[in-house]
PDB file of N, CA, C and O in Angstrom:
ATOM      1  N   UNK A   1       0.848  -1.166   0.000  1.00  0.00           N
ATOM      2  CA  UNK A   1       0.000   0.000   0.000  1.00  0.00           C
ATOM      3  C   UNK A   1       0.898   1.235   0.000  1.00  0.00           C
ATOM      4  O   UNK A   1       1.981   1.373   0.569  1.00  0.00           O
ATOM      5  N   UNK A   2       0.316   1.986  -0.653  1.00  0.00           N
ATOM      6  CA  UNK A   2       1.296   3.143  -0.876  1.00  0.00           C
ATOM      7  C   UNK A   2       1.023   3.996   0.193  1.00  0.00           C
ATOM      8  O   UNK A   2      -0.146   4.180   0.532  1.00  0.00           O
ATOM      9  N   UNK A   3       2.412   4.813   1.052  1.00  0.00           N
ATOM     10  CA  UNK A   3       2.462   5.824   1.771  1.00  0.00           C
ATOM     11  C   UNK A   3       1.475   6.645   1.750  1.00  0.00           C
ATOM     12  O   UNK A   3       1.387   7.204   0.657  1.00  0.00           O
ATOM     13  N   UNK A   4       0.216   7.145   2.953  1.00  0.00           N
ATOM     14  CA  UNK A   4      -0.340   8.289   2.673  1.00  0.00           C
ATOM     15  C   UNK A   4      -1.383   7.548   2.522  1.00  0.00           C
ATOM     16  O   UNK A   4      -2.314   8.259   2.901  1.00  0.00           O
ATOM     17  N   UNK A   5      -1.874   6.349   2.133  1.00  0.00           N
ATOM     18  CA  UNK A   5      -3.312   6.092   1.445  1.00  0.00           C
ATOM     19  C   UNK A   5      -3.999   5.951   2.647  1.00  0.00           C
ATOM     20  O   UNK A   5      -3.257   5.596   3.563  1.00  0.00           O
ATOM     21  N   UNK A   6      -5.593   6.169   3.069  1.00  0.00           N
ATOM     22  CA  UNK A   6      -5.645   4.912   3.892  1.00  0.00           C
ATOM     23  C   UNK A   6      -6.474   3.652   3.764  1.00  0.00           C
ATOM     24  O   UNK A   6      -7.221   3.357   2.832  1.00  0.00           O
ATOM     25  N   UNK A   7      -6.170   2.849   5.038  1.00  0.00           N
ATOM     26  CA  UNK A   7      -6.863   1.595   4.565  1.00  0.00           C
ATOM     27  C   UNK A   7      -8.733   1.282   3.636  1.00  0.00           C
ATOM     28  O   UNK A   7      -9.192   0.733   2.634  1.00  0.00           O
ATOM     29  N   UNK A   8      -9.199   2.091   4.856  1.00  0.00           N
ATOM     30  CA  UNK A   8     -10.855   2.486   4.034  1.00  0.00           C
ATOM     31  C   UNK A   8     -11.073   4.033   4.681  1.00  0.00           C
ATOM     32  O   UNK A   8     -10.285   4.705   5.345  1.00  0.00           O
ATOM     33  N   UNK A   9     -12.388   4.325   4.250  1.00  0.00           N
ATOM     34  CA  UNK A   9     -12.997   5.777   4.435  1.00  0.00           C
ATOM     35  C   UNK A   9     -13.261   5.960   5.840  1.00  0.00           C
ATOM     36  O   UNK A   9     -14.300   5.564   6.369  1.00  0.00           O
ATOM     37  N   UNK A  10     -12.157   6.669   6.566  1.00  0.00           N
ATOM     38  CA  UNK A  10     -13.066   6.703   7.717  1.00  0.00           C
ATOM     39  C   UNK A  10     -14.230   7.940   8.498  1.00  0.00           C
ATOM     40  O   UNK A  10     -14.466   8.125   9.692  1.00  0.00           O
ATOM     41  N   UNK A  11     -14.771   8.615   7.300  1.00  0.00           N
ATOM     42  CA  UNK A  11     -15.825   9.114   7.489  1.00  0.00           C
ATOM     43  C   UNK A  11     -17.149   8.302   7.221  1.00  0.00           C
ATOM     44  O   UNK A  11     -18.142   8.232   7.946  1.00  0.00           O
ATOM     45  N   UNK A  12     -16.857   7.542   5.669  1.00  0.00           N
ATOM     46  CA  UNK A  12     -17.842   6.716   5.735  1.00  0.00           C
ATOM     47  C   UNK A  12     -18.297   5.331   6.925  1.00  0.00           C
ATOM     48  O   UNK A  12     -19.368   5.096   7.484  1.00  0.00           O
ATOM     49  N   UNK A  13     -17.546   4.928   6.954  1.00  0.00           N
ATOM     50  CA  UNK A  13     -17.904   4.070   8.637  1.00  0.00           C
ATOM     51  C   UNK A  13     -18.240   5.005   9.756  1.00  0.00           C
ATOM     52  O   UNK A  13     -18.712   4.498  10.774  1.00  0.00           O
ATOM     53  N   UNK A  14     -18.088   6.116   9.717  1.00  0.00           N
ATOM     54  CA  UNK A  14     -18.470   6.614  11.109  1.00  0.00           C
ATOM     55  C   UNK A  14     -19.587   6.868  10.616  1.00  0.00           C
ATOM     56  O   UNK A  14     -20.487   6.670  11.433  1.00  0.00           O
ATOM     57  N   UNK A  15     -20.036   7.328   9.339  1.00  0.00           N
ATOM     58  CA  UNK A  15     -21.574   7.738   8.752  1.00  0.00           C
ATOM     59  C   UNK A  15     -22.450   6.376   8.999  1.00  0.00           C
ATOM     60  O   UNK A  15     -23.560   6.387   9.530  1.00  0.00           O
ATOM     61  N   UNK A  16     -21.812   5.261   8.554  1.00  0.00           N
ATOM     62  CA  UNK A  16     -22.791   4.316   8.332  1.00  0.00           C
ATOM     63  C   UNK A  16     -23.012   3.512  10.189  1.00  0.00           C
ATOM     64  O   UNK A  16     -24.022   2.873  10.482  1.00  0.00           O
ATOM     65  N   UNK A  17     -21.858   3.753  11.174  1.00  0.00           N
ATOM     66  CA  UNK A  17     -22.315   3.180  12.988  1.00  0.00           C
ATOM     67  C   UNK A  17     -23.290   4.257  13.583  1.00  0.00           C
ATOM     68  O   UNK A  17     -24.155   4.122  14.448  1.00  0.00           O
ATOM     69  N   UNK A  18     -22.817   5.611  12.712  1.00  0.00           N
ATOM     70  CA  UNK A  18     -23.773   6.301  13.023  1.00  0.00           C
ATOM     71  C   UNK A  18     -25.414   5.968  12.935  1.00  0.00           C
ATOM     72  O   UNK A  18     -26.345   6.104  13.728  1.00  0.00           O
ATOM     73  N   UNK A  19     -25.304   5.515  11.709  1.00  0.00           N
ATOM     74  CA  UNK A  19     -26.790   5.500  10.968  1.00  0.00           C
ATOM     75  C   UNK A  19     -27.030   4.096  11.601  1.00  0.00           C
ATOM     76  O   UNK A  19     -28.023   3.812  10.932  1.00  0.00           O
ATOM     77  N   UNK A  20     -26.908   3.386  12.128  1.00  0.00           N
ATOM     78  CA  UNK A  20     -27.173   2.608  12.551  1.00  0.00           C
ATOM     79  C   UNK A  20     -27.510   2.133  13.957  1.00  0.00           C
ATOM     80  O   UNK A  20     -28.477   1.423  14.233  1.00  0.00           O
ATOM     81  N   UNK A  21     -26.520   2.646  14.898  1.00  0.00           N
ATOM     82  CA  UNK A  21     -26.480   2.912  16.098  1.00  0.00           C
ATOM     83  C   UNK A  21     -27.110   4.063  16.657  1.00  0.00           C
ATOM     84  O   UNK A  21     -27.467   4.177  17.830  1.00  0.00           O
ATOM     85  N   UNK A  22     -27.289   5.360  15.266  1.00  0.00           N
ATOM     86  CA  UNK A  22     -28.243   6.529  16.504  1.00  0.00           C
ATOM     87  C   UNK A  22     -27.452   7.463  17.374  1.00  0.00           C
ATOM     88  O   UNK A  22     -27.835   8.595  17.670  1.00  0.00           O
ATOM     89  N   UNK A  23     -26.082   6.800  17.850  1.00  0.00           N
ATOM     90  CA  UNK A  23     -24.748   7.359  18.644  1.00  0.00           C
ATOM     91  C   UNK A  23     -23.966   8.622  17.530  1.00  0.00           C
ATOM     92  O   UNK A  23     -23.844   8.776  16.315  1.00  0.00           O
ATOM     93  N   UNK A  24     -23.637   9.217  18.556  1.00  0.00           N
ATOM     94  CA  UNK A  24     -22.420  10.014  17.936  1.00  0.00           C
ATOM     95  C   UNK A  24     -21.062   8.756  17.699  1.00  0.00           C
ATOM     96  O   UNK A  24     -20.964   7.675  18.279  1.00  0.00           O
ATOM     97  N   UNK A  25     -20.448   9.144  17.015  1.00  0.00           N
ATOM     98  CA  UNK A  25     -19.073   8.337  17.377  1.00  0.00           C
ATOM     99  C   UNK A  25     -17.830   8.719  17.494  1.00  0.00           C
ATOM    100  O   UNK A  25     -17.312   9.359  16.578  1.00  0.00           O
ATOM    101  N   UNK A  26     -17.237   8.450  18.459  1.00  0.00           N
ATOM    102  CA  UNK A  26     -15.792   8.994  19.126  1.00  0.00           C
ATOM    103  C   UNK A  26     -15.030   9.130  18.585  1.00  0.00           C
ATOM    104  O   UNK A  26     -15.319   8.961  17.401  1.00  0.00           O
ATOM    105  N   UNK A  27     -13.570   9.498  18.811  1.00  0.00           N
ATOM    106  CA  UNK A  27     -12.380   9.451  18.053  1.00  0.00           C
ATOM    107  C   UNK A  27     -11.773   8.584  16.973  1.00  0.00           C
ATOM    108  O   UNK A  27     -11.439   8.685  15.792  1.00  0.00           O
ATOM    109  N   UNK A  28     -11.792   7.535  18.100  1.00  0.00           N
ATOM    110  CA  UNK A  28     -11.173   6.327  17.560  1.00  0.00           C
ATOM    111  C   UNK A  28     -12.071   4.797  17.511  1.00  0.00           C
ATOM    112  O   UNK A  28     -11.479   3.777  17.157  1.00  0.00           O
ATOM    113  N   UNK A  29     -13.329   4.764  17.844  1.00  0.00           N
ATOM    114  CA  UNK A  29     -13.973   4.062  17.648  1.00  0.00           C
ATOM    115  C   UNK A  29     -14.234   3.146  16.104  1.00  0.00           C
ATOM    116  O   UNK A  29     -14.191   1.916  16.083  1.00  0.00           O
ATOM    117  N   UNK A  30     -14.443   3.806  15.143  1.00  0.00           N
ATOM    118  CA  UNK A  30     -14.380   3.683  13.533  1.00  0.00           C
ATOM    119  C   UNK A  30     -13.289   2.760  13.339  1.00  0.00           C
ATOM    120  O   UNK A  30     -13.283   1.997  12.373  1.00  0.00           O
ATOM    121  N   UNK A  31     -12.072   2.790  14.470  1.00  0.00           N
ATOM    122  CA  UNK A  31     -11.353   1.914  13.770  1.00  0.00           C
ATOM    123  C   UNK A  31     -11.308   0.728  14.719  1.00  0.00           C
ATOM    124  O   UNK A  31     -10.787  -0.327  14.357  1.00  0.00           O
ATOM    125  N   UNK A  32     -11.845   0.878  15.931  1.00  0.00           N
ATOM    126  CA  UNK A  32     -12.229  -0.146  16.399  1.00  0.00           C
ATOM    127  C   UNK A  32     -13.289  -1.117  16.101  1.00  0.00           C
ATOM    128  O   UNK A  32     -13.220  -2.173  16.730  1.00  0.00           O
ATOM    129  N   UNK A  33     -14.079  -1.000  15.420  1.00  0.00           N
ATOM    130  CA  UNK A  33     -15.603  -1.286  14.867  1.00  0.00           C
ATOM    131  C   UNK A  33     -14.952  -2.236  13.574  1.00  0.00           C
ATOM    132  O   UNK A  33     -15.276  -3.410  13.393  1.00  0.00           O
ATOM    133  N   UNK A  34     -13.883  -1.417  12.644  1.00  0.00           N
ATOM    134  CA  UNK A  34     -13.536  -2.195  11.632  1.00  0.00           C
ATOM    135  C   UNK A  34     -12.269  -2.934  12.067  1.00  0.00           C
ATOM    136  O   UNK A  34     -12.034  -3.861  11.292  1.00  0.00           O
ATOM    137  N   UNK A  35     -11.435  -2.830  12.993  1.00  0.00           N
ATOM    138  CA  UNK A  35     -10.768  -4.226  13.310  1.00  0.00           C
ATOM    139  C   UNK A  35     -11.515  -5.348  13.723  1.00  0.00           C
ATOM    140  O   UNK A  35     -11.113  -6.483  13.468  1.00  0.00           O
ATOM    141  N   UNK A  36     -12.723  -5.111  14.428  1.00  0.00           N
ATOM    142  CA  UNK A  36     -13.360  -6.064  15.285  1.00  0.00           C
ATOM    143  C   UNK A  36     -14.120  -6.859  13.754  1.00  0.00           C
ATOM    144  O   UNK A  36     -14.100  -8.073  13.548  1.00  0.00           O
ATOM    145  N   UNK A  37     -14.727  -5.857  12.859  1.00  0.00           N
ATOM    146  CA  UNK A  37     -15.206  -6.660  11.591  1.00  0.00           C
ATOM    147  C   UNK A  37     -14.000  -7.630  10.722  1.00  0.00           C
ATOM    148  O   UNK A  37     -14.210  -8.600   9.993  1.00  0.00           O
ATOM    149  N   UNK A  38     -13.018  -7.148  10.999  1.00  0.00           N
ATOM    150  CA  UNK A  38     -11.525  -7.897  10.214  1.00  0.00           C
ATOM    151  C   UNK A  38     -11.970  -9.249  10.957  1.00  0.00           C
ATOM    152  O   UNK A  38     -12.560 -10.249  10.547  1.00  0.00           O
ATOM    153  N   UNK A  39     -11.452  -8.883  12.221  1.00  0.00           N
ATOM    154  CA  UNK A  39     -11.343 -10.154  12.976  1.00  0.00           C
ATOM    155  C   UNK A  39     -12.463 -11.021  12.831  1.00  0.00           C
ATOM    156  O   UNK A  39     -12.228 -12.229  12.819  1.00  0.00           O
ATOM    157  N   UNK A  40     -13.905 -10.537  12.691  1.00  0.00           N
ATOM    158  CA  UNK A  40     -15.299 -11.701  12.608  1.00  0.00           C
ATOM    159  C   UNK A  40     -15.275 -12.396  11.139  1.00  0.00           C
ATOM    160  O   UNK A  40     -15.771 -13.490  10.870  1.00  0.00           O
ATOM    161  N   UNK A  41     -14.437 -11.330  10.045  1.00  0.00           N
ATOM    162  CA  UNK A  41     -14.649 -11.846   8.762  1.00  0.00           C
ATOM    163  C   UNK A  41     -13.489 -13.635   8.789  1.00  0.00           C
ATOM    164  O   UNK A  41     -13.817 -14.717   8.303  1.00  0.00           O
ATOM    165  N   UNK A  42     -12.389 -13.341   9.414  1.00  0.00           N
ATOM    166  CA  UNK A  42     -11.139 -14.146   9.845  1.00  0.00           C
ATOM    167  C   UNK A  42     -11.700 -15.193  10.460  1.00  0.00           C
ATOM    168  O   UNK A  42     -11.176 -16.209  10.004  1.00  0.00           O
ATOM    169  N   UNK A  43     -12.575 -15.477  11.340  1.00  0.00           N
ATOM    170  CA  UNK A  43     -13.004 -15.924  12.190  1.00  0.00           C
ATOM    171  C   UNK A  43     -13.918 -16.857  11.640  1.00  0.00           C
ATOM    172  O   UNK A  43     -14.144 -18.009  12.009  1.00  0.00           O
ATOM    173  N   UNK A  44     -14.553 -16.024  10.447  1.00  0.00           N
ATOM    174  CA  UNK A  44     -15.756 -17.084   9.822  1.00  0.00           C
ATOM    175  C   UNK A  44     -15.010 -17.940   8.706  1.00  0.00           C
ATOM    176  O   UNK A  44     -15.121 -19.145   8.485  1.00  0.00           O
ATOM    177  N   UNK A  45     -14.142 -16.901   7.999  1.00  0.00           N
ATOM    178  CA  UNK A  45     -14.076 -18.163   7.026  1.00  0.00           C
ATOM    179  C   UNK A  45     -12.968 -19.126   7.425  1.00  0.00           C
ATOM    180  O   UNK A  45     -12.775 -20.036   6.619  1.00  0.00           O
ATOM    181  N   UNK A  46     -12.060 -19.097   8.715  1.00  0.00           N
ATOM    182  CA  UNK A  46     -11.412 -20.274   9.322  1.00  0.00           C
ATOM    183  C   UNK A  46     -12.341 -21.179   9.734  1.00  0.00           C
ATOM    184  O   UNK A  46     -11.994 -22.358   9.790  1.00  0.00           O
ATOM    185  N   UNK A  47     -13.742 -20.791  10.113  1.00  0.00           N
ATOM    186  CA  UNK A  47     -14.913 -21.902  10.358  1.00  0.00           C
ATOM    187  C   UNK A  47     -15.174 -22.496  10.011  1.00  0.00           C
ATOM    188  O   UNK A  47     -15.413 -23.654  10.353  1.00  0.00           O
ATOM    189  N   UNK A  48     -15.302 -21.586   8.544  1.00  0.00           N
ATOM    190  CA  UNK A  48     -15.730 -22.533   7.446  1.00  0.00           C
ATOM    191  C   UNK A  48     -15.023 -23.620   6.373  1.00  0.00           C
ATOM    192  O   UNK A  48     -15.406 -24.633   5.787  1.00  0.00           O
ATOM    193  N   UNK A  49     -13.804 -22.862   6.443  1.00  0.00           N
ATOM    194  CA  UNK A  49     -13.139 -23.618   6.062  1.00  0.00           C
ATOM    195  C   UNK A  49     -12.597 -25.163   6.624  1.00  0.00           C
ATOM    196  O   UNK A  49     -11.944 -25.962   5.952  1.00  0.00           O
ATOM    197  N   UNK A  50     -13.084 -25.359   8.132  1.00  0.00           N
ATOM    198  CA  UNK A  50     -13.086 -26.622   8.946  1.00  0.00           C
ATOM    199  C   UNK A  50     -13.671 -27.468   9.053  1.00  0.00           C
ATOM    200  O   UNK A  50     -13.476 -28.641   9.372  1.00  0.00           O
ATOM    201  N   UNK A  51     -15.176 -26.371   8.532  1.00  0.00           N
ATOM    202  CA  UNK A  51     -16.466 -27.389   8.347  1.00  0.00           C
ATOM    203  C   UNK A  51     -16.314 -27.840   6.831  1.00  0.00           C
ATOM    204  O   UNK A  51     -16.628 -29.005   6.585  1.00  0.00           O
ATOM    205  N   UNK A  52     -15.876 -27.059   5.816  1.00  0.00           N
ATOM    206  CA  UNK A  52     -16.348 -27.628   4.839  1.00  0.00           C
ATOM    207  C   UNK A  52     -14.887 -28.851   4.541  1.00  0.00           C
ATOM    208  O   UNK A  52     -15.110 -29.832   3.833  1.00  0.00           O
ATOM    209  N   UNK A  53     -13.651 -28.668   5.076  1.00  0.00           N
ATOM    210  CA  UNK A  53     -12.933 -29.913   5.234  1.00  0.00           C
ATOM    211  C   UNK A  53     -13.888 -31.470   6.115  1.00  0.00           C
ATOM    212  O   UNK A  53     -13.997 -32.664   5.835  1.00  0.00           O
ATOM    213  N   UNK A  54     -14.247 -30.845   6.899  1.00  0.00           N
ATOM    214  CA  UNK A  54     -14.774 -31.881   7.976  1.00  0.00           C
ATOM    215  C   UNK A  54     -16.168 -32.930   6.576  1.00  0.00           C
ATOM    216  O   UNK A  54     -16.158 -34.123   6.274  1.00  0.00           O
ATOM    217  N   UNK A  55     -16.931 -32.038   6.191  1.00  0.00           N
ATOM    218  CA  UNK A  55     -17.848 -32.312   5.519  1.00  0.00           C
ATOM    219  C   UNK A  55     -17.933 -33.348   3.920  1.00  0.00           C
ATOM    220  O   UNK A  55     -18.811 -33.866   3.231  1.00  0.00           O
ATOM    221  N   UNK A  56     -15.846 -33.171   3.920  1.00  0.00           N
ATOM    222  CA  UNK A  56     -15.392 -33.801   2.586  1.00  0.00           C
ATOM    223  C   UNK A  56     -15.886 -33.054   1.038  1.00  0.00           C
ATOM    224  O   UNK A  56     -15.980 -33.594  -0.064  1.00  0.00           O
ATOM    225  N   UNK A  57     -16.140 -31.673   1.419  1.00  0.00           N
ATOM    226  CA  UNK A  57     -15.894 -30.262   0.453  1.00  0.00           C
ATOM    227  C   UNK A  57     -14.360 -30.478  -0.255  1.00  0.00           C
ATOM    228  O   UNK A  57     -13.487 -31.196   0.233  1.00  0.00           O
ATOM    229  N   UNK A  58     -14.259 -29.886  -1.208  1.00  0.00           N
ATOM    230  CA  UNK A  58     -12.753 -30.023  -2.113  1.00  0.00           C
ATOM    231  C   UNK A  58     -12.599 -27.751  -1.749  1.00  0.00           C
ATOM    232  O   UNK A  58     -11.673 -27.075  -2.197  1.00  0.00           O
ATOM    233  N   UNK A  59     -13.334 -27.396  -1.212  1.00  0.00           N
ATOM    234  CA  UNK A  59     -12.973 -25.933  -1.215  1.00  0.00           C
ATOM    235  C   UNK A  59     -14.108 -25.581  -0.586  1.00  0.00           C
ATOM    236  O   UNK A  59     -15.129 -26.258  -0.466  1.00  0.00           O
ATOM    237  N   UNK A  60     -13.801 -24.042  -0.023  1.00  0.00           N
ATOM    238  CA  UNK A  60     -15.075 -23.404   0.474  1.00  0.00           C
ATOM    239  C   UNK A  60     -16.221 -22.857   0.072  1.00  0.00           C
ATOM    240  O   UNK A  60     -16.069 -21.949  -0.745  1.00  0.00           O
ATOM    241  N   UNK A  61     -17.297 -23.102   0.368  1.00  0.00           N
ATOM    242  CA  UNK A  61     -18.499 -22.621  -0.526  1.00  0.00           C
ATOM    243  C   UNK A  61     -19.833 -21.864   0.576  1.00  0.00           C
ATOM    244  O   UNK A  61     -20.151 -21.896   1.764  1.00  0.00           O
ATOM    245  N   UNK A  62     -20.080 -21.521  -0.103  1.00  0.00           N
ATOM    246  CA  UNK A  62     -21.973 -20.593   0.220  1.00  0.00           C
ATOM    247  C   UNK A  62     -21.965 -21.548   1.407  1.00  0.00           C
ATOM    248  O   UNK A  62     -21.639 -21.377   2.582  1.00  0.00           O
ATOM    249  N   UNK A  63     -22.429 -22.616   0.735  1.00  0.00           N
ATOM    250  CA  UNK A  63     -23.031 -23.730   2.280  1.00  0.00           C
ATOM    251  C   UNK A  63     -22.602 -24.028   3.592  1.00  0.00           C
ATOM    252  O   UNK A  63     -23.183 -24.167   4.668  1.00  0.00           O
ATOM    253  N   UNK A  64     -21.047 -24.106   3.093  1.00  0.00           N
ATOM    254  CA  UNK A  64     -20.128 -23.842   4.191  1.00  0.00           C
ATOM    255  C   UNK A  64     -20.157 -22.865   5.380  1.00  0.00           C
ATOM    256  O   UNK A  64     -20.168 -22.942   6.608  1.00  0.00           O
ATOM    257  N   UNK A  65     -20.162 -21.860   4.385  1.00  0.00           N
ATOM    258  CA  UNK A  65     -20.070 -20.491   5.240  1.00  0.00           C
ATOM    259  C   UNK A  65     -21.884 -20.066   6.074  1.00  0.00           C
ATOM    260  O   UNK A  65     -22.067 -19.521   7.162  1.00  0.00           O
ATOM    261  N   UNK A  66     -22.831 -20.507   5.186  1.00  0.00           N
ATOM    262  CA  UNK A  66     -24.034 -20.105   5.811  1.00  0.00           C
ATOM    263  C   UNK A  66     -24.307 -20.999   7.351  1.00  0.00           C
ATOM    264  O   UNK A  66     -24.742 -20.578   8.423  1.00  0.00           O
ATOM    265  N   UNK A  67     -23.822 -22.490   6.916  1.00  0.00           N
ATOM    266  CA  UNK A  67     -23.385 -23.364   8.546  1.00  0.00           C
ATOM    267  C   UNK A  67     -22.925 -22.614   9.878  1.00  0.00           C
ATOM    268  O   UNK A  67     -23.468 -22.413  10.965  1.00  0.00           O
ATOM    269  N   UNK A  68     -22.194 -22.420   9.547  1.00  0.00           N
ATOM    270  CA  UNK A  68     -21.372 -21.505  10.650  1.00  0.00           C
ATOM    271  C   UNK A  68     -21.289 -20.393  10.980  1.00  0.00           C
ATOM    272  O   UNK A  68     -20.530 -19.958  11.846  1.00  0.00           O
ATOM    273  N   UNK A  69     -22.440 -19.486  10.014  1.00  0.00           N
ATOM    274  CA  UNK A  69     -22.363 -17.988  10.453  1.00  0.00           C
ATOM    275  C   UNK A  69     -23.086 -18.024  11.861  1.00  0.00           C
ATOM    276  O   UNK A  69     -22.493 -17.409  12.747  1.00  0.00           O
ATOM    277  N   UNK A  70     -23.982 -18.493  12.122  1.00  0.00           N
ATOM    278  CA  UNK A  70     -24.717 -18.617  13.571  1.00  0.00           C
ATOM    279  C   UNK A  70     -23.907 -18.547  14.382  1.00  0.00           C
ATOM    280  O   UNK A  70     -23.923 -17.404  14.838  1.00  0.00           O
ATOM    281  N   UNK A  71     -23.069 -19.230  14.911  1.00  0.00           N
ATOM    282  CA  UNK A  71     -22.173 -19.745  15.630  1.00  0.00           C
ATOM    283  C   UNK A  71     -20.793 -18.532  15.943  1.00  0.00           C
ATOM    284  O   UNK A  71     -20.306 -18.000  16.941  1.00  0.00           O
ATOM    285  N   UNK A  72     -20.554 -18.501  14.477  1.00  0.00           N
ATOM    286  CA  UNK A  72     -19.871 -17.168  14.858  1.00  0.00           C
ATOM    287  C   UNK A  72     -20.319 -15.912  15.078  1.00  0.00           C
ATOM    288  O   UNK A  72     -19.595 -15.027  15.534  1.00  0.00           O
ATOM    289  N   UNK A  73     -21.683 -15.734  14.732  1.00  0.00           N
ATOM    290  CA  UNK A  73     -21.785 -14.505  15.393  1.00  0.00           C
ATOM    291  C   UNK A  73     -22.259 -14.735  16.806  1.00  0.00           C
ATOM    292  O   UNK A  73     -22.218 -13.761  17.558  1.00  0.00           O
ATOM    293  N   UNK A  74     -22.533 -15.444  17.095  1.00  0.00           N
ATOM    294  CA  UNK A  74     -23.088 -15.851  18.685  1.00  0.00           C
ATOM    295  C   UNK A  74     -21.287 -16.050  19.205  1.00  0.00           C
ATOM    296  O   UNK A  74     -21.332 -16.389  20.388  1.00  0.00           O
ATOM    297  N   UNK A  75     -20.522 -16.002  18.967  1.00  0.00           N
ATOM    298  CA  UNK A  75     -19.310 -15.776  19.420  1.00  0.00           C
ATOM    299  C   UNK A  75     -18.779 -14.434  19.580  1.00  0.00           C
ATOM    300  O   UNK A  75     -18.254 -14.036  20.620  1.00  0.00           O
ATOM    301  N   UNK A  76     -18.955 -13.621  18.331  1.00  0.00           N
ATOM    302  CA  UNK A  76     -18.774 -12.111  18.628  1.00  0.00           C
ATOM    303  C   UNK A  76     -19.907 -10.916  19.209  1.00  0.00           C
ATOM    304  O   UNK A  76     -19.648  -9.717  19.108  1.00  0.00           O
ATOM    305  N   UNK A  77     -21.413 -11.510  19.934  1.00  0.00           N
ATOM    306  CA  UNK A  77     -21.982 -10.676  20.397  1.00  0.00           C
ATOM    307  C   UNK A  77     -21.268 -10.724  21.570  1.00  0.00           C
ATOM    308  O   UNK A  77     -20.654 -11.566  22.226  1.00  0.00           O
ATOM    309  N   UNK A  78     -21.728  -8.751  21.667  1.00  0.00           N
ATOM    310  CA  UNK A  78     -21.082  -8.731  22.652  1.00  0.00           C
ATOM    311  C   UNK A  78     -22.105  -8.012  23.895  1.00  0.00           C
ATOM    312  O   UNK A  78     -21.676  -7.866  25.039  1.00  0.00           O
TER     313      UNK A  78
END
């Protein structure tokens, strides 16, 4: 990544926790919100990728991933 860029918009994420949440949002929150989404996206498709080994899948797919979204998000409520 080139010097200077950044990773995503961080007005637009504060527009869209805004619009969602109703909250103002803090300083540094925006980038807490999108590490915590890094980490749930990481989280699911290592899931899935276990289930769909476990299941005798040749790669990961839709089905895979729809299995285990429950589970992981019942892991990241908080």
């Amino acid at each position: 990544m080139a010097l200077g860029k950044k990773a995503y918009p961080k007005a637009t994420v504060k527009r869209i926790i805004k619009a969602h949440s109703g909250l103002n949002v803090k300083k540094n929150a925006d980038v807490t919100v999108f590490l915590d989404y890094a980490l749930f996206m990481e989280t699911l498709v290592k899931e899935a990728a276990i289930y769909a080994k476990q299941s005798g899948e040749r790669g990961l797919t839709a089905r895979s991933v729809k299995k285990v979204t429950r589970d992981t998000l019942a892991k990241f409520k908080g």
